[in-house]
TORFIKOL-125079 format. One line per 4 residues: number of its first residue (from 1); for each residue x, z, y of C-alpha. Coordinates in nm, 2 decimals. Example, Ala and Ser with C-alpha at 12.3 -4.5 7.8 and 13.67 -1.06 7.14 Angstrom:
<padrens>
1) 1.23/0.78/-0.45  1.37/0.71/-0.11
</padrens>
This chain:
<padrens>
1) -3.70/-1.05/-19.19  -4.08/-0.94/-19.10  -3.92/-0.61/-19.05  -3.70/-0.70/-18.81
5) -3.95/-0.98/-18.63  -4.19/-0.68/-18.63  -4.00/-0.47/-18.44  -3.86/-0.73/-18.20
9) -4.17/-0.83/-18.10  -4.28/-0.43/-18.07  -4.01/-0.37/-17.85  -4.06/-0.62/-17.62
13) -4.39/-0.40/-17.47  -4.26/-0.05/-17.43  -4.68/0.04/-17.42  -4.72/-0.08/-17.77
17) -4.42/0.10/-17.87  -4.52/0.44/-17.74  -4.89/0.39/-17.79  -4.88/0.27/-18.16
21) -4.74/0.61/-18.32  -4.94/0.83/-18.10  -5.28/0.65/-18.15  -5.24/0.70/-18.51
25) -5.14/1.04/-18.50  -5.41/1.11/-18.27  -5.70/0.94/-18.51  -5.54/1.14/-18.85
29) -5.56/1.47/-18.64  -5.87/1.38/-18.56  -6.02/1.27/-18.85  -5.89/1.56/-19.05
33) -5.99/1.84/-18.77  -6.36/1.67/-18.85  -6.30/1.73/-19.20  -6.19/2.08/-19.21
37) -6.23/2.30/-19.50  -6.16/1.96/-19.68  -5.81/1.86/-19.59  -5.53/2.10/-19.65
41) -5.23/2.12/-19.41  -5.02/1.94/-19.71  -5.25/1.68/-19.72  -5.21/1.67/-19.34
45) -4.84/1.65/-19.39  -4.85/1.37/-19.63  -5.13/1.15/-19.42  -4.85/1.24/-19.07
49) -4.54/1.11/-19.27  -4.56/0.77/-19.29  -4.71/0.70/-18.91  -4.34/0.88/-18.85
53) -4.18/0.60/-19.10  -4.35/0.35/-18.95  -4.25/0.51/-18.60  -3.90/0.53/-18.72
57) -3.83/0.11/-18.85  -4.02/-0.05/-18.57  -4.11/0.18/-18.27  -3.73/0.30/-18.12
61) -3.60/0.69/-18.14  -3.78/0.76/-17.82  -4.13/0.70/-17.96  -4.04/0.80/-18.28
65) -3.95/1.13/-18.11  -4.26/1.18/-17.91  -4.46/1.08/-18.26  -4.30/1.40/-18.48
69) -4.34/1.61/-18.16  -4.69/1.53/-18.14  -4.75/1.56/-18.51  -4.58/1.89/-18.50
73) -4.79/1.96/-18.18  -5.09/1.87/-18.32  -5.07/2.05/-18.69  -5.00/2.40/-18.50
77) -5.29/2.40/-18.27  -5.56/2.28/-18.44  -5.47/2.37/-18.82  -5.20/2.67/-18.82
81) -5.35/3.00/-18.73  -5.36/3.10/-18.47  -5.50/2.80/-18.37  -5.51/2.71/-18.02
85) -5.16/2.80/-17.98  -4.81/2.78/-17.99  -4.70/3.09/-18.11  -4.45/3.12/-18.39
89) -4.67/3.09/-18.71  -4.62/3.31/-19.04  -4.31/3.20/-19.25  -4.47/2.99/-19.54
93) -4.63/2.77/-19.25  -4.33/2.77/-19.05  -4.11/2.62/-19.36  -4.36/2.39/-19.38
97) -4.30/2.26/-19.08  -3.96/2.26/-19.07  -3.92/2.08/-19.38  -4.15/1.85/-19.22
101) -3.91/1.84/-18.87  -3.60/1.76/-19.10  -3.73/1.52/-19.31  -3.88/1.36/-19.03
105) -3.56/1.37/-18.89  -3.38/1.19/-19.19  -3.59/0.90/-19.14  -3.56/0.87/-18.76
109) -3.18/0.85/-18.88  -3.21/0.66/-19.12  -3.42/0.40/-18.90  -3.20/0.40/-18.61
113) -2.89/0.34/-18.87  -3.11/0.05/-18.97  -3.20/-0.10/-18.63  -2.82/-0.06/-18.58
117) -2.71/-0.26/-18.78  -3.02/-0.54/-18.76  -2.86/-0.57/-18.40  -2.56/-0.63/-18.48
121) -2.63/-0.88/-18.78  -2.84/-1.07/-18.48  -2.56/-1.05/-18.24  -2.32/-1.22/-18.49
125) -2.58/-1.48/-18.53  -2.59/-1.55/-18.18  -2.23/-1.56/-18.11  -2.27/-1.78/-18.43
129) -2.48/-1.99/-18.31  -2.30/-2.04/-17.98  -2.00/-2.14/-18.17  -2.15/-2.40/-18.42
133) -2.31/-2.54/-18.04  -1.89/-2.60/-17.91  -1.80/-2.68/-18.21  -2.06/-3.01/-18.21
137) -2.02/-3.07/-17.88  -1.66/-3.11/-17.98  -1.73/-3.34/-18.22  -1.96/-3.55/-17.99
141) -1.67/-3.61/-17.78  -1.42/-3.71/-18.02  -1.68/-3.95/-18.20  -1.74/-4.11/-17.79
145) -1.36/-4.16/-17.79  -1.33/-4.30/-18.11  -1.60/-4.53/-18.06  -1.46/-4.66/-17.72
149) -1.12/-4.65/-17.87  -1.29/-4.90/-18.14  -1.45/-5.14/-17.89  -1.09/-5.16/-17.70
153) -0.94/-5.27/-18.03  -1.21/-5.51/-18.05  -1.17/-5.64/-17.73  -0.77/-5.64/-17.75
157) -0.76/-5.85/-18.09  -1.01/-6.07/-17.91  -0.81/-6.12/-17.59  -0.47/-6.14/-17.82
161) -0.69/-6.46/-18.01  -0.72/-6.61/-17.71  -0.39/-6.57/-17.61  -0.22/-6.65/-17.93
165) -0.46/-7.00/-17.95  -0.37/-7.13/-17.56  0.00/-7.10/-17.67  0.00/-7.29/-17.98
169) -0.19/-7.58/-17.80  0.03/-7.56/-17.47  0.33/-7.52/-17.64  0.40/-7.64/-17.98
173) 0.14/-7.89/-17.91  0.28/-8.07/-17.67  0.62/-8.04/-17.83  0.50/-8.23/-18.13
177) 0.35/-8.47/-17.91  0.64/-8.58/-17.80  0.85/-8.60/-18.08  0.55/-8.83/-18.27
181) 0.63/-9.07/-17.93  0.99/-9.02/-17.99  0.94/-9.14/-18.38  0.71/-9.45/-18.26
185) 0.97/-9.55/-18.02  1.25/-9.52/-18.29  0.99/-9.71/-18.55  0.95/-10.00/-18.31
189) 1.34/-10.04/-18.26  1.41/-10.04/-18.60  1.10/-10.23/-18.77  1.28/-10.49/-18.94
193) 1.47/-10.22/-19.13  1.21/-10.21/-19.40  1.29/-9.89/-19.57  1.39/-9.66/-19.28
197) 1.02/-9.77/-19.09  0.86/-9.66/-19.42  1.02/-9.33/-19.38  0.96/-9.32/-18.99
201) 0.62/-9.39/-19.08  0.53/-9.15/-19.35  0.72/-8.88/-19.11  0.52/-8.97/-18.79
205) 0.20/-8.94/-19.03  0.30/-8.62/-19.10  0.37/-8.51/-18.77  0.02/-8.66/-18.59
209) -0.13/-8.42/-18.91  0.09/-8.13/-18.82  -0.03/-8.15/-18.47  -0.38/-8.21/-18.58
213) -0.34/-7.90/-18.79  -0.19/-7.69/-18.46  -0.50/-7.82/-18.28  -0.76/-7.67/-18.52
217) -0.59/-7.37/-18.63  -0.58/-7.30/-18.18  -0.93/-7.40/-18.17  -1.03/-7.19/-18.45
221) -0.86/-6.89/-18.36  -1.05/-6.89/-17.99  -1.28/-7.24/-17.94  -1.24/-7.39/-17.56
225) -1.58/-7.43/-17.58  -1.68/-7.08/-17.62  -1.54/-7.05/-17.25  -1.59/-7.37/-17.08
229) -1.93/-7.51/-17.26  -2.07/-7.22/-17.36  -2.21/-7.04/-17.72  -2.43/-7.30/-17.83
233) -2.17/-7.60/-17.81  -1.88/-7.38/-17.95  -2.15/-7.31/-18.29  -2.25/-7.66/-18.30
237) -1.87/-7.77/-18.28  -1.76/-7.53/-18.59  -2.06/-7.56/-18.79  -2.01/-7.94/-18.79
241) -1.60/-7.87/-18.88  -1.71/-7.59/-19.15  -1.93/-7.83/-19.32  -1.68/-8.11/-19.34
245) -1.36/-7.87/-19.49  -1.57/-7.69/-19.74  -1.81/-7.96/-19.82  -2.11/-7.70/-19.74
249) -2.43/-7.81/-19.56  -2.50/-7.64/-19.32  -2.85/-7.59/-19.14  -2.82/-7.53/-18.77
253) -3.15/-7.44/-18.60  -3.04/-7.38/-18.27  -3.23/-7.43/-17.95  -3.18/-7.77/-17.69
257) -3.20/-7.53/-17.41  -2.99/-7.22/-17.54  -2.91/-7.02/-17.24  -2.55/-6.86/-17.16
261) -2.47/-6.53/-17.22  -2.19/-6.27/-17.12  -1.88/-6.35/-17.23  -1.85/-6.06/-17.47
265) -2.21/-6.16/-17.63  -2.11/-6.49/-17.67  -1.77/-6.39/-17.85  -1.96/-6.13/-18.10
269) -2.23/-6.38/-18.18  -1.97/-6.67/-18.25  -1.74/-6.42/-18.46  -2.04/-6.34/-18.68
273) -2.11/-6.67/-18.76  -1.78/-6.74/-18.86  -1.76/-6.47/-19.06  -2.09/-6.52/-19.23
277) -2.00/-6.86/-19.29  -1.67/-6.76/-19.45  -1.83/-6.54/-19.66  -2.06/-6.79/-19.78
281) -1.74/-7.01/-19.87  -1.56/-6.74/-20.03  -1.80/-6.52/-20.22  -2.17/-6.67/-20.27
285) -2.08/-7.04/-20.41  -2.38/-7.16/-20.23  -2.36/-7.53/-20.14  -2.61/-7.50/-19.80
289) -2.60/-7.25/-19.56  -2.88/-7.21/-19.31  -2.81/-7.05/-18.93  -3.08/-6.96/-18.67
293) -3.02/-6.84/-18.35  -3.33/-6.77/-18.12  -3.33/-6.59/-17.76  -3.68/-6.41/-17.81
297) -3.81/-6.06/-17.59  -3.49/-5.99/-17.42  -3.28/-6.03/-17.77  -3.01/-6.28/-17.94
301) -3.12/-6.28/-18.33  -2.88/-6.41/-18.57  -3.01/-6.50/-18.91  -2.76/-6.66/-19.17
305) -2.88/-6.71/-19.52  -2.74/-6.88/-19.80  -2.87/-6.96/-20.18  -2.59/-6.83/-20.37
309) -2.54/-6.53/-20.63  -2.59/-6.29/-20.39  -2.41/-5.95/-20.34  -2.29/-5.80/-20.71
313) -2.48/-5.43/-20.77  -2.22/-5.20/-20.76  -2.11/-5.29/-20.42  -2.50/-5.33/-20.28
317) -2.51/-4.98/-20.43  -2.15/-4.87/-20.21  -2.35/-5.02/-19.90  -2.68/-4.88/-19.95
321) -2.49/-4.51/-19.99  -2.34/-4.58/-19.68  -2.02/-4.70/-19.89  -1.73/-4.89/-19.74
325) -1.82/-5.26/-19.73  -1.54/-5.51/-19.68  -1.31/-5.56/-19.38  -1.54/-5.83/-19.27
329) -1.87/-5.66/-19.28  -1.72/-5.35/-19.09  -1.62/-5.56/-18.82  -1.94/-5.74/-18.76
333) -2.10/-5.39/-18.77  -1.87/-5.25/-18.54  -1.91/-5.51/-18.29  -2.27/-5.55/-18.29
337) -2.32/-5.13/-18.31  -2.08/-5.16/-17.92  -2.32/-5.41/-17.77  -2.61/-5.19/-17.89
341) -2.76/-5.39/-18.16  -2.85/-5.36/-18.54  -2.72/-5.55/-18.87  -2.94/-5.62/-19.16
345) -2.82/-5.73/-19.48  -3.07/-5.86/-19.76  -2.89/-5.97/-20.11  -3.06/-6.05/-20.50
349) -2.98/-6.30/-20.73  -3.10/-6.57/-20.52  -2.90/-6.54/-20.27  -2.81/-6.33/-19.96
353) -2.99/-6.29/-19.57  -2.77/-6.14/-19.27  -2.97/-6.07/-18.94  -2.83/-5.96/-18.62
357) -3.00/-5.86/-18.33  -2.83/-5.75/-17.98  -2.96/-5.70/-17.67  -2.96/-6.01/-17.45
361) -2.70/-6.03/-17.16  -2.74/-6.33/-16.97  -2.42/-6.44/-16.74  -2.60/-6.64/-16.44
365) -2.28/-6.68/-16.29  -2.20/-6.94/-16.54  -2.34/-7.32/-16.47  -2.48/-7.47/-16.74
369) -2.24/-7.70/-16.92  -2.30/-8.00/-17.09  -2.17/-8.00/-17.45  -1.91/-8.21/-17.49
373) -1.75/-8.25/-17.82  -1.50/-8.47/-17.99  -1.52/-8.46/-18.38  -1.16/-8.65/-18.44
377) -1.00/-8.30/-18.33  -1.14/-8.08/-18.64  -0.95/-8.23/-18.97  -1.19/-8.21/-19.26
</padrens>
């Protein structure tokens, strides 16, 4: 790898290239012309050689070339009598420098073989490197499309809630309304038929809790208030309803003058309550539950604690190795990770912490609501 940095960087300056070899050259011919009588033309020969390696790896042909031609050059007229000229020396000095020429010439091959194929290992790399670049931005676009194909689902079970809720409270609500007036009517004209008004009775009691049920089940699937009062009313609404079927207290800290939201905002932050608070019934046995939400430097923080057993090990373990949590934890992620917040989840023996922060998107084109809530509707 030096090698080949060493004679990338060489090449780029065809000066250095050509003026490297001959330099030396020039200073060992120098040198050794001072020191005649001392230096033998073999020792010449052996200094000359490796300026020609050198020449050969990291200079090019064409400098490597001009370097044996200069060597060669150099040896006959200063050290090969005659000196001062080019004629055709005696034999033992001519082998001598033809061994030199050919061996010389063995390494130039060699090191253009070499430089060959260090070109083409650095072209593969390139056109490596160019495909590793398509191939991510590949993946970049299918992980865009699966994210917004994500939020769509998100947004489509949200809408279906809402759709599912105003039909069971338009419909089948009303229907059972009627039929409770239809039994009181029938209960009335038959009073003094002790037995059958028991029955009537006992059957319109069912029916008023039947309807009761439709009524919370609709309002649990998608809140009114959520829509018409706003975030804080709908939380207030099923925090008080939460605490009265699961016998849970629950600790709302929640701001007189909590501002409205976007409509999405306000559905993500209500959905992680409820699920927070579910998990808290199903998994933590804590009896209190304690909810904060705050608007505070442009964000909505959601902080839900409880003071159960907390999270078991193995499955913190899962979630801290970026494991699969449950359903429920995947969707509050997912939801918060498309408005462009963060989820934090703290769990030990004492009990567990989830905080939620999103960016705050305020909907101004909402009026401000007074909360108005009626407690008969949510059946403990």
């Amino acid at each position: 790898m030096t090698d080949i940095s060493l004679s990338e960087r060489i090449s780029k300056h065809p000066s250095v290239r050509y003026g490297l070899p001959l330099a030396a050259i020039a200073v060992i011919l120098l040198v050794c012309r001072a020191l005649t009588g001392f230096v033998s033309t073999t020792t010449l020969y052996i200094l000359l050689f490796p300026v020609i390696v050198y020449a050969a790896l990291s200079c090019g042909i064409g400098p490597s070339i001009l370097a044996v031609v200069a060597a060669l050059g150099g040896i006959k007229y200063w050290f090969i009598s005659p000196v001062h000229s080019f004629r055709v020396p005696h034999t033992e000095q001519l082998i001598s420098m033809l061994a030199f020429f050919f061996a010389s010439s063995a390494v130039l091959a060699m090191g253009e073989a070499r430089r060959q194929h260090n070109q083409r290992l650095r072209d593969g790399h390139a056109e490596l490197e160019v495909k590793v670049q398509e191939r991510t931005v590949e993946l970049d676009t299918a992980n865009r499309s699966l994210r917004d194909l994500s939020a769509r689902l998100l947004q489509l079970q949200d809408d279906e809630r809402r759709h599912i809720a105003r039909e069971l409270h338009d419909s089948v609500g009303q229907l059972l309304a009627g039929l409770s007036m239809n039994l009181s009517s029938v209960r009335a004209d038959i009073d003094r038929l002790s037995r059958t008004a028991a029955a009537l009775t006992d059957s319109e009691s069912l029916v008023q809790e039947m309807s009761q049920e439709v009524r919370t089940i609709s309002h649990l699937l998608h809140p009114p208030l959520l829509d018409e009062a706003g975030l804080a009313s709908a939380v207030r609404w099923y925090t008080d309803g939460f605490a009265q079927r699961s016998k849970i207290k629950v600790d709302l800290d929640l701001p007189a003058n909590f501002a409205r939201f976007s409509p999405e905002l306000e559905t993500a932050v209500f959905r992680i309550v409820q699920e927070c608070l579910t998990n808290v019934h199903r998994h933590s046995g804590s009896s209190i539950a304690k909810i904060r939400l705050l608007h505070l430097d442009g964000q909505v923080l959601i902080e839900v604690e409880d003071e159960g057993k907390g999270i078991p090990p193995e499955k913190r373990e899962a979630m801290a190795s970026a494991g699969a949590p449950g359903v429920g934890i995947r969707g509050m992620r997912e939801r918060i990770r498309q408005l462009g917040g963060v989820l934090e989840i703290t769990s030990n023996d004492n009990g567990t912490v989830i905080l939620a922060r999103l960016p705050a998107i305020e909907n101004s084109s909402v009026a401000d609501v007074a909360p108005i809530l009626d407690t008969s509707t949510v059946a403990a």
